[in-house]
C-alpha positions as a Markdown table, in Angstrom:
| # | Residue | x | y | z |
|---|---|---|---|---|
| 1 | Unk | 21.8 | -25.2 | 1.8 |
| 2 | Unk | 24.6 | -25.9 | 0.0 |
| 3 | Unk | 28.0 | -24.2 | 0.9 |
| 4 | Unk | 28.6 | -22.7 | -2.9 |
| 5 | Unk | 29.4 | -19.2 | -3.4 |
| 6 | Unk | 27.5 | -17.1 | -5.6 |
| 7 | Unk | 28.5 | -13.6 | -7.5 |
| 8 | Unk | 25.8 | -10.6 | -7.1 |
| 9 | Unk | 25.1 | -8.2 | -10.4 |
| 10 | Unk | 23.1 | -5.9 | -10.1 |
| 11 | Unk | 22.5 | -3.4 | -13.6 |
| 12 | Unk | 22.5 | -0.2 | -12.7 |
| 13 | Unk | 22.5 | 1.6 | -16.4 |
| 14 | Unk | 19.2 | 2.5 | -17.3 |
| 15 | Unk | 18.3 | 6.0 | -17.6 |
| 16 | Unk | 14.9 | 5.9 | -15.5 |
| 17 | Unk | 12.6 | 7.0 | -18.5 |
| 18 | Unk | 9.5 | 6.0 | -16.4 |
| 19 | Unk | 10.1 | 7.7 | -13.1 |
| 20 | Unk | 10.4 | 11.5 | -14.3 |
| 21 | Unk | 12.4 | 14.3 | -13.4 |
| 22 | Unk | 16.1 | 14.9 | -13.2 |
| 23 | Unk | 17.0 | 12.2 | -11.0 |
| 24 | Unk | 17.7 | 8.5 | -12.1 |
| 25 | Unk | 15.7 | 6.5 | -9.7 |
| 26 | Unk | 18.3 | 4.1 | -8.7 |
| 27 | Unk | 19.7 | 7.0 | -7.3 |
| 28 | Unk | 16.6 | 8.4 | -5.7 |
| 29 | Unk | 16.5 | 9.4 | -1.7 |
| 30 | Unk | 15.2 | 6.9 | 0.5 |
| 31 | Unk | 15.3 | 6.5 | 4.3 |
| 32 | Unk | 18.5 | 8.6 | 4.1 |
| 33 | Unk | 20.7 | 6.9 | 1.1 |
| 34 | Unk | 20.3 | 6.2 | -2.5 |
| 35 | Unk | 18.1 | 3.3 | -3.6 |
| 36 | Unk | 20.6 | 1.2 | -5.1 |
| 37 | Unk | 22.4 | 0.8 | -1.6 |
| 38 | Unk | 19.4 | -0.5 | 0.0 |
| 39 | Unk | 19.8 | -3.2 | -2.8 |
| 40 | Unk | 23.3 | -3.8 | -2.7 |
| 41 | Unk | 22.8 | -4.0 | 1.3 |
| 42 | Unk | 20.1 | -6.5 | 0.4 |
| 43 | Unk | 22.1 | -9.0 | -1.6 |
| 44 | Unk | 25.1 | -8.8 | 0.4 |
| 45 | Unk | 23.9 | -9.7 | 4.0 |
| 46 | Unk | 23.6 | -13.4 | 2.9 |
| 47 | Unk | 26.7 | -15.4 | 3.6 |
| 48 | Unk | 26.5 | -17.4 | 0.4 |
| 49 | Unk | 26.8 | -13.8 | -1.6 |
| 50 | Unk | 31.0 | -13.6 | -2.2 |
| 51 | Unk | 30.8 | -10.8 | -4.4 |
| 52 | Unk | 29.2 | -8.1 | -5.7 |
| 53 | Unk | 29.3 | -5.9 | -9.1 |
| 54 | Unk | 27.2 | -2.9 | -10.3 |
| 55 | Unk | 26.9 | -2.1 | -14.1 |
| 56 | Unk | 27.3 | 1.5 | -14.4 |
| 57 | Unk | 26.3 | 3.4 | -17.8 |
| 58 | Unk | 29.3 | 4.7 | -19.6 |
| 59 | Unk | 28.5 | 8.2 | -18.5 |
| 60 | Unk | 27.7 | 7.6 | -14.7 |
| 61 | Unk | 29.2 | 10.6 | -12.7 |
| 62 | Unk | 26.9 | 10.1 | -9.9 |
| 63 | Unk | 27.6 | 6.6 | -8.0 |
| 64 | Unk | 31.2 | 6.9 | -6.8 |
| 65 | Unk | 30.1 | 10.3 | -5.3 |
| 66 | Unk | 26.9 | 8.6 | -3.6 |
| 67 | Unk | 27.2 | 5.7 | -3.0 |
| 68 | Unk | 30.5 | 3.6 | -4.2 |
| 69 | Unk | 32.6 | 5.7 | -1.2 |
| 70 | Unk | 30.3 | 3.6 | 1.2 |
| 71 | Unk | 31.2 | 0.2 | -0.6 |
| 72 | Unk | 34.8 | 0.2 | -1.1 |
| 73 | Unk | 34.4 | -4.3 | -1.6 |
| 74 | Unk | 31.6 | -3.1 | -4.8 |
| 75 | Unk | 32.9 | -4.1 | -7.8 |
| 76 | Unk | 31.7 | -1.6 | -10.9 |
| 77 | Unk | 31.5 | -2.4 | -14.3 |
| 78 | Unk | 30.7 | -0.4 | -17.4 |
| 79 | Unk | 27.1 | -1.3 | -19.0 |
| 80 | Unk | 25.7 | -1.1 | -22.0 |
| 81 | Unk | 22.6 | 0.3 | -24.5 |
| 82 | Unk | 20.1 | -2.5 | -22.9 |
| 83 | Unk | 19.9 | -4.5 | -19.9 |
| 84 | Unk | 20.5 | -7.0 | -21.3 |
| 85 | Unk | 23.7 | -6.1 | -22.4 |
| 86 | Unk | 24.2 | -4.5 | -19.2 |
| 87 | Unk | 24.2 | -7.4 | -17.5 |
| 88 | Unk | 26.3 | -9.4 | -20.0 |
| 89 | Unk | 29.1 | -7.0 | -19.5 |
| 90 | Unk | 28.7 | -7.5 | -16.0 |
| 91 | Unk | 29.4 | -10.9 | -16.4 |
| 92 | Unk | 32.3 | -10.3 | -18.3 |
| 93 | Unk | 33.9 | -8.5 | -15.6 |
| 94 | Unk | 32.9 | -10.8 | -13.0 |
| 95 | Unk | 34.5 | -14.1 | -15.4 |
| 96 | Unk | 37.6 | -12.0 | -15.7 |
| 97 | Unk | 38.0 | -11.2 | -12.1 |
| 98 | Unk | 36.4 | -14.6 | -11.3 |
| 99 | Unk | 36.7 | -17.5 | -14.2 |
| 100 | Unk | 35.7 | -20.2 | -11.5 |
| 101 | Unk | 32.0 | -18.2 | -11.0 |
| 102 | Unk | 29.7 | -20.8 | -11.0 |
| 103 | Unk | 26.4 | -18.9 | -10.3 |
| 104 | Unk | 25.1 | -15.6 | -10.3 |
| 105 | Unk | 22.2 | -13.9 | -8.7 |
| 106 | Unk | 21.3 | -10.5 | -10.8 |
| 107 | Unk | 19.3 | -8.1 | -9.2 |
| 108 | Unk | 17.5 | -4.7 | -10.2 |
| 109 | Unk | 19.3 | -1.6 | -8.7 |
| 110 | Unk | 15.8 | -0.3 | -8.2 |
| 111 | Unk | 14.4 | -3.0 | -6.4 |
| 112 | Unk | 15.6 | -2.2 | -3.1 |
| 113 | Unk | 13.0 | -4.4 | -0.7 |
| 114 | Unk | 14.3 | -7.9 | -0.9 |
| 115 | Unk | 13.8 | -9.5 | 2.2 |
| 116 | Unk | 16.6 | -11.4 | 3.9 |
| 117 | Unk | 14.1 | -14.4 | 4.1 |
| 118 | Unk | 13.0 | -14.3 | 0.1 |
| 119 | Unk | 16.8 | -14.2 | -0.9 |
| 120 | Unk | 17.3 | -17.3 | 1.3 |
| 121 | Unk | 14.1 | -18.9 | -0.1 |
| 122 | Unk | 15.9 | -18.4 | -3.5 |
| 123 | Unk | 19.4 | -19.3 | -2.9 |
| 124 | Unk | 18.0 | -22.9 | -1.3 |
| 125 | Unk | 15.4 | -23.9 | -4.2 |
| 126 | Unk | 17.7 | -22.7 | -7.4 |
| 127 | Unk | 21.1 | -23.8 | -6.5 |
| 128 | Unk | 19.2 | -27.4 | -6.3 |
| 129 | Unk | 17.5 | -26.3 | -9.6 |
| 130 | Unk | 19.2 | -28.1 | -13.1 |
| 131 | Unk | 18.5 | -24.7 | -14.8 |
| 132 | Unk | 18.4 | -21.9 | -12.0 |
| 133 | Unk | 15.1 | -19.6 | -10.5 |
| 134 | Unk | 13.7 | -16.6 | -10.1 |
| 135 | Unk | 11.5 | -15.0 | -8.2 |
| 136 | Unk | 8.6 | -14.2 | -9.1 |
| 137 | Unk | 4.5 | -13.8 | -7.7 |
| 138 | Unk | 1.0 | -15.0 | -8.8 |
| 139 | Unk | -1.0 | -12.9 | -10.2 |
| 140 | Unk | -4.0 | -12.1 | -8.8 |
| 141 | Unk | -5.8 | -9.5 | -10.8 |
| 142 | Unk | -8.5 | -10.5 | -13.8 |
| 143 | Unk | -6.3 | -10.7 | -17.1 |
| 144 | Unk | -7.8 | -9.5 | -20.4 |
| 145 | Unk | -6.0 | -9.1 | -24.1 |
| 146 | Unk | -6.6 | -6.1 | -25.9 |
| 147 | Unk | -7.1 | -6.4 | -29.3 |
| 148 | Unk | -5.7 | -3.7 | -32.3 |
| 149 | Unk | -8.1 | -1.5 | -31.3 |
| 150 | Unk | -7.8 | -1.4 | -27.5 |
| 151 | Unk | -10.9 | -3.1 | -26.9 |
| 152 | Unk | -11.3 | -6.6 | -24.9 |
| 153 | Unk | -10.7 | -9.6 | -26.7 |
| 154 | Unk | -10.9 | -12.2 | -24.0 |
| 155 | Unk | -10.2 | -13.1 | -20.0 |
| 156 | Unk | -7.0 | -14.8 | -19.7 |
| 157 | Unk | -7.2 | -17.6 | -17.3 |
| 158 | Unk | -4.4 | -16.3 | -14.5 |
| 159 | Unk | -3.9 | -19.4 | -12.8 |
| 160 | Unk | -0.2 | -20.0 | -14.9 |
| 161 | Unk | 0.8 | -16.3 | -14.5 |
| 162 | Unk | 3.6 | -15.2 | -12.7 |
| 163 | Unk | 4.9 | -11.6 | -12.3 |
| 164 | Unk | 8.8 | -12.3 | -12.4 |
| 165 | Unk | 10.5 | -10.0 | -9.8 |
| 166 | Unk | 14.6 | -10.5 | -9.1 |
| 167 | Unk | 17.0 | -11.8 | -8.1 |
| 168 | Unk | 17.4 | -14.3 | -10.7 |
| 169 | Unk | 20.0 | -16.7 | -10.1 |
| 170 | Unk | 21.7 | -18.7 | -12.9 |
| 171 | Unk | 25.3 | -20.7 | -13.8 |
| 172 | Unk | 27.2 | -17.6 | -14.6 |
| 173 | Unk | 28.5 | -19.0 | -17.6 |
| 174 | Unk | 25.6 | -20.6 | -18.8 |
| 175 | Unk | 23.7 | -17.0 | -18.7 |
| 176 | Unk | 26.4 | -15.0 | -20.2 |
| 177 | Unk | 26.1 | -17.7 | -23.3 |
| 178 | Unk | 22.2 | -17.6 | -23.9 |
| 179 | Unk | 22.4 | -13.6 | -23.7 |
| 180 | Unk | 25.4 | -13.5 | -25.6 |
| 181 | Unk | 23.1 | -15.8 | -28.1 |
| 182 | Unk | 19.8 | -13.8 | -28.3 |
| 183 | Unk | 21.5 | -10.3 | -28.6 |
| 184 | Unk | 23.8 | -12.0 | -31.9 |
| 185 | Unk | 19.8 | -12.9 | -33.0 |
| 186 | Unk | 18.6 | -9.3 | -32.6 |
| 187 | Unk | 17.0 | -10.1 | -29.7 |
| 188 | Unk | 16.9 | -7.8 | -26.6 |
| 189 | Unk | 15.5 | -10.1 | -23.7 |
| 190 | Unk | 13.8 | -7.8 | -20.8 |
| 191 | Unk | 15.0 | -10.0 | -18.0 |
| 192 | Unk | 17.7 | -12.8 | -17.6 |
| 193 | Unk | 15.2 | -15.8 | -17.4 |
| 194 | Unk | 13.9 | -14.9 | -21.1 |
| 195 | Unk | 17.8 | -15.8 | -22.2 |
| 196 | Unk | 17.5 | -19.1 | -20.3 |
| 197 | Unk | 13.6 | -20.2 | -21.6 |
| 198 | Unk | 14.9 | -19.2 | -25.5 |
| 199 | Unk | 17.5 | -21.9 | -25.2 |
| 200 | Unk | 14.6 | -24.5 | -23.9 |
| 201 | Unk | 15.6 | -24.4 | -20.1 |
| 202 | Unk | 12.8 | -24.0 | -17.7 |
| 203 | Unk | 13.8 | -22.0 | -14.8 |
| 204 | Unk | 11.9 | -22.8 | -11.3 |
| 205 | Unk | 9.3 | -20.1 | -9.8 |
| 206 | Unk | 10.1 | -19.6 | -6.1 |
| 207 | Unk | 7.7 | -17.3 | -4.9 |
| 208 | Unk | 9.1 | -14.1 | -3.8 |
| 209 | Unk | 6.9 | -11.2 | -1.4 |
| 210 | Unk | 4.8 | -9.2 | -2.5 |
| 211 | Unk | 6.7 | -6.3 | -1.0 |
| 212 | Unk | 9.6 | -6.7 | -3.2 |
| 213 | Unk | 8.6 | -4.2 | -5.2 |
| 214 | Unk | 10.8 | -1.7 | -8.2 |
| 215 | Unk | 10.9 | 1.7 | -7.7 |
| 216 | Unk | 9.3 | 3.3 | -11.1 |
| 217 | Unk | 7.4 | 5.8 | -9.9 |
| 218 | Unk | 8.1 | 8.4 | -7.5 |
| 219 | Unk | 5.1 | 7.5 | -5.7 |
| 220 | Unk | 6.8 | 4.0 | -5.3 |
| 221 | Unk | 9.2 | 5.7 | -2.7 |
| 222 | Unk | 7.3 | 6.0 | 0.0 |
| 223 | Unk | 5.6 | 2.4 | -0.2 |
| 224 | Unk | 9.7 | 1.3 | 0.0 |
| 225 | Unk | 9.8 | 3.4 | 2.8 |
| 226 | Unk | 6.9 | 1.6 | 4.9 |
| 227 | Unk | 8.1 | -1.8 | 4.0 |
| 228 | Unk | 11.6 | -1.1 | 4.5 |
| 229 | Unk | 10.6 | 0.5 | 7.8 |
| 230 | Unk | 9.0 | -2.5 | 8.9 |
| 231 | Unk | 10.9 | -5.6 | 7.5 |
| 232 | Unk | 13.6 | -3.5 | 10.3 |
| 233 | Unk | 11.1 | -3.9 | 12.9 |
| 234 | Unk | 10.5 | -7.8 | 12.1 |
| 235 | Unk | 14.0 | -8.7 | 11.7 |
């Protein structure tokens, strides 16, 4: 693979409205620490990974207590009303620390199951790609559209349907632009890939594990738990 160096963001800013309760789920107990350190763990065990940044929301009085302590070589940066600002900022701070970043490799805070062998599968395939990859699995379920009413309106053929998980990786600079673009267009893409496809580029699909799955539910913690458990035992 090739010897380049690559700077990890991973947005941390959301405010969990899906997973319930008091407690933001990137921040949720499992196997004895926060969630988000299993991620930031994740990213950082492969050598080509120089740096890493979390994008913290303005108000975040809960990570240096849990879990920054434990990563003094994190870098934090201050997010934003959407992820996809969130992660713009964190590109900002990783330019200004950095201007020489060529690539990036954003992660979800709540995705905390990446396997060491699906980040290398990435790293190989997009820093050979012209306009980055991501990620991402087949589906496998039948597909229908609902119509206005909430009805069926048809089968959708799934053979050309991917579920997009992260890491994404992309040219840091070339990412910060298309966001920077679709947000001055009103537009609020849900991950970093839609930035790149509304500019025309056509990231690649590496296909990630099944087992890299996001935390929204507290239900989801104990699944981590069981794969975490034994992706230890394998490695």
């Amino acid at each position: 693979m090739s010897e380049r160096q690559v700077d990890a963001l991973i947005p941390a800013a959301g405010q969990s409205v899906r997973f319930g309760g008091t407690t933001l789920k990137q921040y949720a107990h499992l196997m004895g620490q926060p969630v988000i350190a299993h991620s930031i763990e994740a990213v950082r065990r492969h050598p080509a990974v120089a740096s890493v940044t979390v994008a913290l929301a303005p108000d975040d009085g809960i990570y240096d207590e849990l879990v920054g302590s434990g990563y003094p070589g994190v870098h934090t940066a201050i997010g934003g009303d959407s992820r996809a600002r969130t992660v713009l900022n964190g590109l900002a701070s990783i330019l200004q620390r950095n201007p020489a970043s060529e690539w990036v490799l954003v992660h979800d805070a709540a995705r905390p199951c990446l396997s060491i062998a699906a980040l290398r599968r990435l790293l190989t395939a997009g820093l050979a790609s012209e306009h980055g990859a991501i990620l991402a699995v087949p589906v496998s379920d039948t597909l229908k559209r609902a119509d206005s009413d909430g009805c069926i309106e048809c089968t959708v053929d799934r053979n050309r349907f991917w579920a997009a998980q992260t890491p994404q990786l992309f040219r840091t600079r070339q990412l910060a632009g298309h966001l920077e673009a679709a947000l001055a267009a009103g537009e609020s893409p849900t991950d970093d890939a839609a930035a790149m496809e509304r500019a025309g580029l056509h990231p690649l699909l590496v296909e990630g594990p099944r087992s890299n799955i996001k935390i929204t539910g507290p239900e989801d913690l104990a699944l981590a738990e069981f794969i975490l458990q034994r992706q230890s035992m394998d490695e």
